[in-house]
PyMOL Python script that loads the backbone (N, CA, C, O; Angstrom):
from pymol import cmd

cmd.read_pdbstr("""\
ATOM      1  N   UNK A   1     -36.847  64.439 186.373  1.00  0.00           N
ATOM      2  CA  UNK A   1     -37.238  63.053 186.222  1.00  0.00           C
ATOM      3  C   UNK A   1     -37.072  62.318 187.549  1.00  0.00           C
ATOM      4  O   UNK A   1     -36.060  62.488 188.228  1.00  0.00           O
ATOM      5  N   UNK A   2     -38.193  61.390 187.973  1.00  0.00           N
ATOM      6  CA  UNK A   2     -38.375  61.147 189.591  1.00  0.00           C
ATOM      7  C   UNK A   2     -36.916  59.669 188.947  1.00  0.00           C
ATOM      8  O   UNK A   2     -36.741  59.182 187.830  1.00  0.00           O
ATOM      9  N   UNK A   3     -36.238  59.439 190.186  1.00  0.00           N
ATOM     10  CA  UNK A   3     -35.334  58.372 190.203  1.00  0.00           C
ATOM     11  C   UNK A   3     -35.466  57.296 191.037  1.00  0.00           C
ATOM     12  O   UNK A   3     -35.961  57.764 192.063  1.00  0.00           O
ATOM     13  N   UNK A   4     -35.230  55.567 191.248  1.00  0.00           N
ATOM     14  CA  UNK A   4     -35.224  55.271 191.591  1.00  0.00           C
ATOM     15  C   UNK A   4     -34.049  54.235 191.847  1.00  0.00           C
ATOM     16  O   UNK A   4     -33.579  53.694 190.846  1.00  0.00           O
ATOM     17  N   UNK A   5     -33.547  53.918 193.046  1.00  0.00           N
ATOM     18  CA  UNK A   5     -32.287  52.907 192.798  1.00  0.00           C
ATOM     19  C   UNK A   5     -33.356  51.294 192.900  1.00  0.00           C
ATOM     20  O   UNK A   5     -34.099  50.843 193.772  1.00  0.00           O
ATOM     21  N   UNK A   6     -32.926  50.805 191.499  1.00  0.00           N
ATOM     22  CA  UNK A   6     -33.149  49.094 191.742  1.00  0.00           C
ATOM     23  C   UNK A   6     -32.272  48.080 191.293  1.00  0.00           C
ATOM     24  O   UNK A   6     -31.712  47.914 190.210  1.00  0.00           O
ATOM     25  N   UNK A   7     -32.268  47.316 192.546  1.00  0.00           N
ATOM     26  CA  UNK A   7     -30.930  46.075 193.207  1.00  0.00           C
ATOM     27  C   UNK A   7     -31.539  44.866 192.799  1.00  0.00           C
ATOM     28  O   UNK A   7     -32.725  44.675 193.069  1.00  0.00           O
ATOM     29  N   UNK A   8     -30.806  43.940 192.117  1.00  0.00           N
ATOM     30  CA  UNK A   8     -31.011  42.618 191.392  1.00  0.00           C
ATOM     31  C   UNK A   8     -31.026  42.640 189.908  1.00  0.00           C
ATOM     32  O   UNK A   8     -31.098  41.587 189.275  1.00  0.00           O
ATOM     33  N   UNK A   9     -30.972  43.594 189.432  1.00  0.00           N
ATOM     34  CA  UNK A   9     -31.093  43.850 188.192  1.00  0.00           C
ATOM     35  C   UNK A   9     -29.987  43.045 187.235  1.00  0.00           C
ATOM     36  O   UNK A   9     -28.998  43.773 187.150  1.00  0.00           O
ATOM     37  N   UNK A  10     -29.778  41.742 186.443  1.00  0.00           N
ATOM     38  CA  UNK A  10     -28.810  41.264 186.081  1.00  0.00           C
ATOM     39  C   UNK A  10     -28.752  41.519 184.450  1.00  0.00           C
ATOM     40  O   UNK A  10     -27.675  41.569 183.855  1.00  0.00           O
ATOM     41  N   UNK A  11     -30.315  41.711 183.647  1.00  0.00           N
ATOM     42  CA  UNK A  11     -29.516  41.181 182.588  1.00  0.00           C
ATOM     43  C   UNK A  11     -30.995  42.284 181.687  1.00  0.00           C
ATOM     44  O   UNK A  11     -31.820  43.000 182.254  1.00  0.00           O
ATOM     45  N   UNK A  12     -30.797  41.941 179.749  1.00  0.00           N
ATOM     46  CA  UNK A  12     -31.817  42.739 179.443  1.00  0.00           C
ATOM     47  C   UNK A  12     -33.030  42.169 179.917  1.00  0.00           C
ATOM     48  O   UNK A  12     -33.967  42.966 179.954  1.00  0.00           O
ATOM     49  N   UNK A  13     -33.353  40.609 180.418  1.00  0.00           N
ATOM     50  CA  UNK A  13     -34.709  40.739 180.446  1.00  0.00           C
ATOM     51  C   UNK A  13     -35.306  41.375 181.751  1.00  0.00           C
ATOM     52  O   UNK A  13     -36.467  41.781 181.788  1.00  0.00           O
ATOM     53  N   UNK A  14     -34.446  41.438 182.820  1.00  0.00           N
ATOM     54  CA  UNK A  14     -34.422  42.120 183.910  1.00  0.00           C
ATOM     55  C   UNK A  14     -34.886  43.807 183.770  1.00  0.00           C
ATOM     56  O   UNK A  14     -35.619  44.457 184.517  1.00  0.00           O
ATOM     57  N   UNK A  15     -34.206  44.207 182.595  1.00  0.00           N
ATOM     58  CA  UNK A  15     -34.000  46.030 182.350  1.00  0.00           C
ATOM     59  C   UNK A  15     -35.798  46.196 182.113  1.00  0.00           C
ATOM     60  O   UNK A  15     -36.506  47.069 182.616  1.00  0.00           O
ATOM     61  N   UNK A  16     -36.283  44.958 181.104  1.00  0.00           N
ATOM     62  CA  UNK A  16     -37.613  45.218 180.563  1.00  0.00           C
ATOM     63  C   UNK A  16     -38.406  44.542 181.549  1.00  0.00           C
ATOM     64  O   UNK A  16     -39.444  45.179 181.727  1.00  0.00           O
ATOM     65  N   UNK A  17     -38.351  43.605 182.199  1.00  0.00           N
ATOM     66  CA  UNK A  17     -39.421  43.432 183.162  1.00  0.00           C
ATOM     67  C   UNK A  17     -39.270  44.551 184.124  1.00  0.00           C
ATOM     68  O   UNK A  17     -40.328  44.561 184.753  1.00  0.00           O
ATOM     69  N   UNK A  18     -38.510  45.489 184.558  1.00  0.00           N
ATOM     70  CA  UNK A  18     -38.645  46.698 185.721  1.00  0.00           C
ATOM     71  C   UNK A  18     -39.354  47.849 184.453  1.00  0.00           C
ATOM     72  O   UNK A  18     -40.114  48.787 184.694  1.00  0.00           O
ATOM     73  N   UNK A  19     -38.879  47.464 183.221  1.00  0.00           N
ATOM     74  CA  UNK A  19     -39.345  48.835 182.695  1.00  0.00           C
ATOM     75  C   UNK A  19     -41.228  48.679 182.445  1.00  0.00           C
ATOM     76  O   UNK A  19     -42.106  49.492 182.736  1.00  0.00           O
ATOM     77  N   UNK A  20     -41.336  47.362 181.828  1.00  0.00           N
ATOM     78  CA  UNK A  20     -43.028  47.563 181.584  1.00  0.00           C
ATOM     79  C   UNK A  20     -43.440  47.506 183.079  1.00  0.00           C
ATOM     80  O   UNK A  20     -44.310  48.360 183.248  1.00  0.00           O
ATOM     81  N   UNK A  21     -43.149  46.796 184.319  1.00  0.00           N
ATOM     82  CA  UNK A  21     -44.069  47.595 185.348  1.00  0.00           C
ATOM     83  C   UNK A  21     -44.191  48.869 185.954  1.00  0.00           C
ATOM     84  O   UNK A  21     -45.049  49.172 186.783  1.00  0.00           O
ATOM     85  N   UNK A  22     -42.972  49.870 185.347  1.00  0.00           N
ATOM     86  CA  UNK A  22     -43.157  51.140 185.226  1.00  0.00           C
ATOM     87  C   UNK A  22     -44.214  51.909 184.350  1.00  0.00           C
ATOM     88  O   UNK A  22     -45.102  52.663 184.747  1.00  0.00           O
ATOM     89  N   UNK A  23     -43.950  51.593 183.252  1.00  0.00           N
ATOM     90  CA  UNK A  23     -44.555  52.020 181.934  1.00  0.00           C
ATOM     91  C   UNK A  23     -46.573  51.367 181.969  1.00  0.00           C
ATOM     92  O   UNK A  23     -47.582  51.807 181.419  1.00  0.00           O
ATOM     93  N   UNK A  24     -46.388  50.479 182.668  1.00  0.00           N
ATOM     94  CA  UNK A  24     -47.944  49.846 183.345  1.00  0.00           C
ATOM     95  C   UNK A  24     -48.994  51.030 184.625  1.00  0.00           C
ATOM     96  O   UNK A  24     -50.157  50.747 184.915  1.00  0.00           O
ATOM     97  N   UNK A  25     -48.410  52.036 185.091  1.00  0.00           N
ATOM     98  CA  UNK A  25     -48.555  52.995 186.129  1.00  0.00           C
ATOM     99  C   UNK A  25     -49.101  54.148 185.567  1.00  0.00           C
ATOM    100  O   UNK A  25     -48.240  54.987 185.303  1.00  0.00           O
ATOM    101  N   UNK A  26     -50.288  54.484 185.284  1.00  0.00           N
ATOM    102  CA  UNK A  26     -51.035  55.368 185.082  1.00  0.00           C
ATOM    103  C   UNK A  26     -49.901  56.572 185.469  1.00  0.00           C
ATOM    104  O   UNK A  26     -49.275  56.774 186.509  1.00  0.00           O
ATOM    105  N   UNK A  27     -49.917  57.242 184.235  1.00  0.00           N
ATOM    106  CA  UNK A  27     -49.396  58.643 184.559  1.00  0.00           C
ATOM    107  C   UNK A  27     -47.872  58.523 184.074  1.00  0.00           C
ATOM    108  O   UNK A  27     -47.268  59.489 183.609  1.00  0.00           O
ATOM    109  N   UNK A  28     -47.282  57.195 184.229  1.00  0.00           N
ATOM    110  CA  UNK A  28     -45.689  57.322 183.548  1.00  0.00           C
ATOM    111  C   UNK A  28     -45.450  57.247 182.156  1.00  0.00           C
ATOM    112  O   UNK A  28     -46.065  56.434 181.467  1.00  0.00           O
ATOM    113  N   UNK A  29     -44.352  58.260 181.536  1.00  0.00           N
ATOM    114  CA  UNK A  29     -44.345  57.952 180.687  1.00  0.00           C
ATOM    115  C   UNK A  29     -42.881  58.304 180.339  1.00  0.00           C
ATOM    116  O   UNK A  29     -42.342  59.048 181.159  1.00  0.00           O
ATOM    117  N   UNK A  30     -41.840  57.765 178.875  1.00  0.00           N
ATOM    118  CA  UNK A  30     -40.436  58.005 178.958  1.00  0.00           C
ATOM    119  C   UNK A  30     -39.566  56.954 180.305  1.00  0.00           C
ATOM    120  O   UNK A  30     -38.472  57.308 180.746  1.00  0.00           O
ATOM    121  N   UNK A  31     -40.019  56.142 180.620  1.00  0.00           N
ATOM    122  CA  UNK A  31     -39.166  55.036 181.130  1.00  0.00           C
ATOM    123  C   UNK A  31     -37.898  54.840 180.778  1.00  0.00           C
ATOM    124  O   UNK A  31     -37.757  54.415 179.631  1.00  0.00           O
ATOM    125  N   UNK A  32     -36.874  55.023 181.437  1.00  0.00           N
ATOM    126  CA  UNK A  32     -35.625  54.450 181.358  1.00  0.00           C
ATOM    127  C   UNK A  32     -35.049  53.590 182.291  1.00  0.00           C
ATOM    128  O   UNK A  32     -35.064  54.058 183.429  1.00  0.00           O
ATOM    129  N   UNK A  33     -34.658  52.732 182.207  1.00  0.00           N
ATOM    130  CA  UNK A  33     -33.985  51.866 183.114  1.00  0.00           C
ATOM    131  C   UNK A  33     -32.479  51.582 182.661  1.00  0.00           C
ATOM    132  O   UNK A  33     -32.233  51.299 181.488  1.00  0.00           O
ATOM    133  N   UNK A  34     -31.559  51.661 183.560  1.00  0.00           N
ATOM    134  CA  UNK A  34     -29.739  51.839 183.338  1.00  0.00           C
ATOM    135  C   UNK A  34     -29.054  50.627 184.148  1.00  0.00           C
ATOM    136  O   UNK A  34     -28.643  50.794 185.297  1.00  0.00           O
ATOM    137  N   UNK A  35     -28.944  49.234 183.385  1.00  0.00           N
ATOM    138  CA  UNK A  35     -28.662  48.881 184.360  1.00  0.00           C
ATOM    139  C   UNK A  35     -27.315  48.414 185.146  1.00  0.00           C
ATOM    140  O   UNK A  35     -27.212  47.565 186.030  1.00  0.00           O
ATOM    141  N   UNK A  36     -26.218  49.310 184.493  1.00  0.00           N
ATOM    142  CA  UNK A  36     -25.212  49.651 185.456  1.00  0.00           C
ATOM    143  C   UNK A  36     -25.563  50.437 186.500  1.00  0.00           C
ATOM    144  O   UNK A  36     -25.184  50.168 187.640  1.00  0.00           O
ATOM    145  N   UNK A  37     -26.133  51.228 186.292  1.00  0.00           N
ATOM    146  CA  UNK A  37     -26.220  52.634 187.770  1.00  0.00           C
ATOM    147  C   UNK A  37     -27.517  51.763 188.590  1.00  0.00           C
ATOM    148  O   UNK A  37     -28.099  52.141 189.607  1.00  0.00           O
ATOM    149  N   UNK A  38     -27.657  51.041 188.148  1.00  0.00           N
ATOM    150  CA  UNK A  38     -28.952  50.395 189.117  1.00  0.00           C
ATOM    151  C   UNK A  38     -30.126  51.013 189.467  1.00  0.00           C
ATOM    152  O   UNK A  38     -30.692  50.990 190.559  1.00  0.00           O
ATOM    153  N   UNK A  39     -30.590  51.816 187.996  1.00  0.00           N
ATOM    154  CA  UNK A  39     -31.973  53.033 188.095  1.00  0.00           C
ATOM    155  C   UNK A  39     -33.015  53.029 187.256  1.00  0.00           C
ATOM    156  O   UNK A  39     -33.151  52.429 186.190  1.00  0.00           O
ATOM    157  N   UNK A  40     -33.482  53.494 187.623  1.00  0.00           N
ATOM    158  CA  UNK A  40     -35.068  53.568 186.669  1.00  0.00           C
ATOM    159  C   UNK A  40     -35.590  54.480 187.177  1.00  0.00           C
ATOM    160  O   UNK A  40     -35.668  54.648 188.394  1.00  0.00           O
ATOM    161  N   UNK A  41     -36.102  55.333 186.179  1.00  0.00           N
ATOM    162  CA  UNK A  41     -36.284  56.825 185.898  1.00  0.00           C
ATOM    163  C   UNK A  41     -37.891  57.014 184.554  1.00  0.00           C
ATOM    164  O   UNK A  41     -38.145  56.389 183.524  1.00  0.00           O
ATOM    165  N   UNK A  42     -38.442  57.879 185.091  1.00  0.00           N
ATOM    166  CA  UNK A  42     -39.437  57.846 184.155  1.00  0.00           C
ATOM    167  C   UNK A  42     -40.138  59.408 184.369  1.00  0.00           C
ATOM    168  O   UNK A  42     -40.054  59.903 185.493  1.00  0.00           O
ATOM    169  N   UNK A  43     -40.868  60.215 183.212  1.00  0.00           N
ATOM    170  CA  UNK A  43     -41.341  61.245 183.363  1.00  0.00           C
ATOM    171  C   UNK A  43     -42.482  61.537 183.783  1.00  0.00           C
ATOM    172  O   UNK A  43     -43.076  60.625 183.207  1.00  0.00           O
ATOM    173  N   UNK A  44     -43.566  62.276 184.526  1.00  0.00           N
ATOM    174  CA  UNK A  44     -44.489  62.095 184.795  1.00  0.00           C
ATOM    175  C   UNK A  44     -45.625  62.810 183.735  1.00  0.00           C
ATOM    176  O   UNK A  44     -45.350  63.973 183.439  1.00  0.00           O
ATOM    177  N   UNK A  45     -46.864  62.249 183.133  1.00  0.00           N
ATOM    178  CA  UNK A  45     -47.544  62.826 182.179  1.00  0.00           C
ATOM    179  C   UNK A  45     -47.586  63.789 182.681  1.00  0.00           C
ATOM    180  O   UNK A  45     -46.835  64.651 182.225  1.00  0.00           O
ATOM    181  N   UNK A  46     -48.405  64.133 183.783  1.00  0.00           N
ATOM    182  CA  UNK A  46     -49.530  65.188 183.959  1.00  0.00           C
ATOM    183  C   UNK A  46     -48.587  66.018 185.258  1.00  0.00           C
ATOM    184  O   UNK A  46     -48.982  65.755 186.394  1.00  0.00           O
ATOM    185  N   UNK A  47     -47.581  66.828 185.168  1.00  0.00           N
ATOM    186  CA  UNK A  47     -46.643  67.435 186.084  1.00  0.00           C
ATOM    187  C   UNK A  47     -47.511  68.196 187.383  1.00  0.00           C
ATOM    188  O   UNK A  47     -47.081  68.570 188.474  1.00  0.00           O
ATOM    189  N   UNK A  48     -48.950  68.270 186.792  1.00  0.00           N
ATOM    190  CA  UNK A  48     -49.895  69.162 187.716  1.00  0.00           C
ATOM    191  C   UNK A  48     -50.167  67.825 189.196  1.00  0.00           C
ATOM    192  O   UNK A  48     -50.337  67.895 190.413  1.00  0.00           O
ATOM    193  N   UNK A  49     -50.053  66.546 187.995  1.00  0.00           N
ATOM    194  CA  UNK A  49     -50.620  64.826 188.861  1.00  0.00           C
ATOM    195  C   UNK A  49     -49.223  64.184 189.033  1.00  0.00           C
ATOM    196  O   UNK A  49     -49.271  63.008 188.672  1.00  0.00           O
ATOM    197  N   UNK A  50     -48.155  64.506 189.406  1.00  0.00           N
ATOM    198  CA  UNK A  50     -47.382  63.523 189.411  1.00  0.00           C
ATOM    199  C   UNK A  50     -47.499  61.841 189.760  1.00  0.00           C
ATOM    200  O   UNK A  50     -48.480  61.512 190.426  1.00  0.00           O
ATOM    201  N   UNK A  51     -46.873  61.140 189.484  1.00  0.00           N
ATOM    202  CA  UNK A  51     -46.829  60.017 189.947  1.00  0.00           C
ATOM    203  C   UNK A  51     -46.516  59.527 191.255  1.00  0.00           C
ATOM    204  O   UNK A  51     -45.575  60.266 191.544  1.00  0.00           O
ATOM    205  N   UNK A  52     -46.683  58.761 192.246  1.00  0.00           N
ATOM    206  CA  UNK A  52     -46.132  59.275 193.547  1.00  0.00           C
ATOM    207  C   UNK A  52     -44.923  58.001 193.322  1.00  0.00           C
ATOM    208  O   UNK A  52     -45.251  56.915 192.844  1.00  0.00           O
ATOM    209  N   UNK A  53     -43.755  58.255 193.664  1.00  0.00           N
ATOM    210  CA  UNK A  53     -42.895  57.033 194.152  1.00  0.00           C
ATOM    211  C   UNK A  53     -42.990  56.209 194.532  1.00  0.00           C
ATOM    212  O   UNK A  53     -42.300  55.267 194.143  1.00  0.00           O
ATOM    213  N   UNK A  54     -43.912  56.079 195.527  1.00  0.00           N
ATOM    214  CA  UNK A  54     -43.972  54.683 196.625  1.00  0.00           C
ATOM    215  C   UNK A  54     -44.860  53.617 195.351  1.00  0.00           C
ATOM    216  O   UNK A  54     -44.694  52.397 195.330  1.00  0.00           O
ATOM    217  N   UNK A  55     -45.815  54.381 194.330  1.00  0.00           N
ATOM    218  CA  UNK A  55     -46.451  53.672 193.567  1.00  0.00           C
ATOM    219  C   UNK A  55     -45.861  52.677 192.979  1.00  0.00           C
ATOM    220  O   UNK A  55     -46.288  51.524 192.916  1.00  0.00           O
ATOM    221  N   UNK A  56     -44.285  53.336 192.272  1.00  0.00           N
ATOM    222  CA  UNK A  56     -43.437  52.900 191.485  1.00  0.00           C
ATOM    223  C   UNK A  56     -42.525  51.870 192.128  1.00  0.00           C
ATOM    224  O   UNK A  56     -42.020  50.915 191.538  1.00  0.00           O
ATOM    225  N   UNK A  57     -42.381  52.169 193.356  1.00  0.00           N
ATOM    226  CA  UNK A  57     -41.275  51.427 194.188  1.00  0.00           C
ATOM    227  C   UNK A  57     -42.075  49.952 194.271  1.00  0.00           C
ATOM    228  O   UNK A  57     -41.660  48.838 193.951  1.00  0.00           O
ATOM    229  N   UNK A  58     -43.111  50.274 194.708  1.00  0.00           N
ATOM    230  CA  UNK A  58     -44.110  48.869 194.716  1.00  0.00           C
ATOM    231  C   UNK A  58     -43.860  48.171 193.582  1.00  0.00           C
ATOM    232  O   UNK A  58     -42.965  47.329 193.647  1.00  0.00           O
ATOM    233  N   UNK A  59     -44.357  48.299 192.701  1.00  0.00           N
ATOM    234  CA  UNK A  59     -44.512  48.092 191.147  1.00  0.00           C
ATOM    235  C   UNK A  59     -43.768  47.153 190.755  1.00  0.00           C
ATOM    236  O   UNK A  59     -44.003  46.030 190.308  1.00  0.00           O
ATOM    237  N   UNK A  60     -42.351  48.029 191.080  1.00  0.00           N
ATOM    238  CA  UNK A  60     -40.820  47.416 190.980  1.00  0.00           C
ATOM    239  C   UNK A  60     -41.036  46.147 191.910  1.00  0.00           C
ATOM    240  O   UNK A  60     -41.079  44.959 191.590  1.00  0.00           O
ATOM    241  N   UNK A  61     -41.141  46.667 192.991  1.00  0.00           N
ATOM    242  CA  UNK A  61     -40.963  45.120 194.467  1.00  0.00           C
ATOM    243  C   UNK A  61     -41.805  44.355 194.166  1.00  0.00           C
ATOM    244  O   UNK A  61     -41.364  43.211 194.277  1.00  0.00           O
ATOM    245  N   UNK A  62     -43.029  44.381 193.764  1.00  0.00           N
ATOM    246  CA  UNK A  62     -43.807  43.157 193.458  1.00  0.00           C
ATOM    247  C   UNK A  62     -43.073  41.934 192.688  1.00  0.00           C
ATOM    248  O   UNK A  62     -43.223  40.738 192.938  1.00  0.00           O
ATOM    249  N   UNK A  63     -42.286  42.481 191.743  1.00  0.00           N
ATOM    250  CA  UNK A  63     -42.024  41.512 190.433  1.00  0.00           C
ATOM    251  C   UNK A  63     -40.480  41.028 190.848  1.00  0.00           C
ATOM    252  O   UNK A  63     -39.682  40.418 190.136  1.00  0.00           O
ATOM    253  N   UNK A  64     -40.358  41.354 191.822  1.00  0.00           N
ATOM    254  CA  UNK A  64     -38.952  40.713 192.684  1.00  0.00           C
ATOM    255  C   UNK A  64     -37.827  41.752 192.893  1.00  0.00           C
ATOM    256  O   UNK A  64     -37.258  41.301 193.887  1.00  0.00           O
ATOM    257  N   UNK A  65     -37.220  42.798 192.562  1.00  0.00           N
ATOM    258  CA  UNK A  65     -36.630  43.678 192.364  1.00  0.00           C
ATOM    259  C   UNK A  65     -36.484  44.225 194.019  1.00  0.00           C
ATOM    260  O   UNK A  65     -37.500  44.269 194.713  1.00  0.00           O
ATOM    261  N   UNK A  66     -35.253  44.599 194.531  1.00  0.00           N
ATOM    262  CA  UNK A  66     -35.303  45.426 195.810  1.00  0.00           C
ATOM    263  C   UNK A  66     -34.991  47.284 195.313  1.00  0.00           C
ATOM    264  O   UNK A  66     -34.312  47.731 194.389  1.00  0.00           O
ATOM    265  N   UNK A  67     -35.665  47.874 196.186  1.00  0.00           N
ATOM    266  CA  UNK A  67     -36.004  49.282 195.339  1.00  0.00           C
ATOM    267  C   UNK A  67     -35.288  50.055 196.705  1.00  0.00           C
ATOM    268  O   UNK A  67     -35.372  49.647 197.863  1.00  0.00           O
ATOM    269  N   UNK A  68     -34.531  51.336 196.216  1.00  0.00           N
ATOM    270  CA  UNK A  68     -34.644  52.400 197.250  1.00  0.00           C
ATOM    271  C   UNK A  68     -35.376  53.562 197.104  1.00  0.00           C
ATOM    272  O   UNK A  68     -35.411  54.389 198.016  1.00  0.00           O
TER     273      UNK A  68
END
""", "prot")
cmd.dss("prot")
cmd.show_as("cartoon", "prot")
cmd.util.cbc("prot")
cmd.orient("prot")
């Protein structure tokens, strides 16, 4: 499962706004977001197509979130 660290994360509406712009990304699917460990994690449909990271990292940074 690809991982990502994301910083600002305070509260549940925080957990679900990082999770639907994950779950919005062609190809993700199984979204989790933890937000003690400061992560978000998701499976990729098509393992042959993965998802690329930087897609996701964006995704995340658009909606205010700092991503590693």
């Amino acid at each position: 499962m690809p991982t990502i660290s994301v910083h600002g994360m305070t509260c549940d509406h925080c957990k679900k706004s990082v999770t639907s712009a994950i779950e919005n990304i062609m190809g993700t699917t199984s979204v989790s977001v933890d937000l003690l460990k400061k992560e978000a994690s998701w499976k990729d449909a098509d393992l042959a197509a993965p998802v690329a990271v930087n897609a996701v990292k964006s995704a995340v940074a658009r909606i205010g979130f700092t991503v590693e």
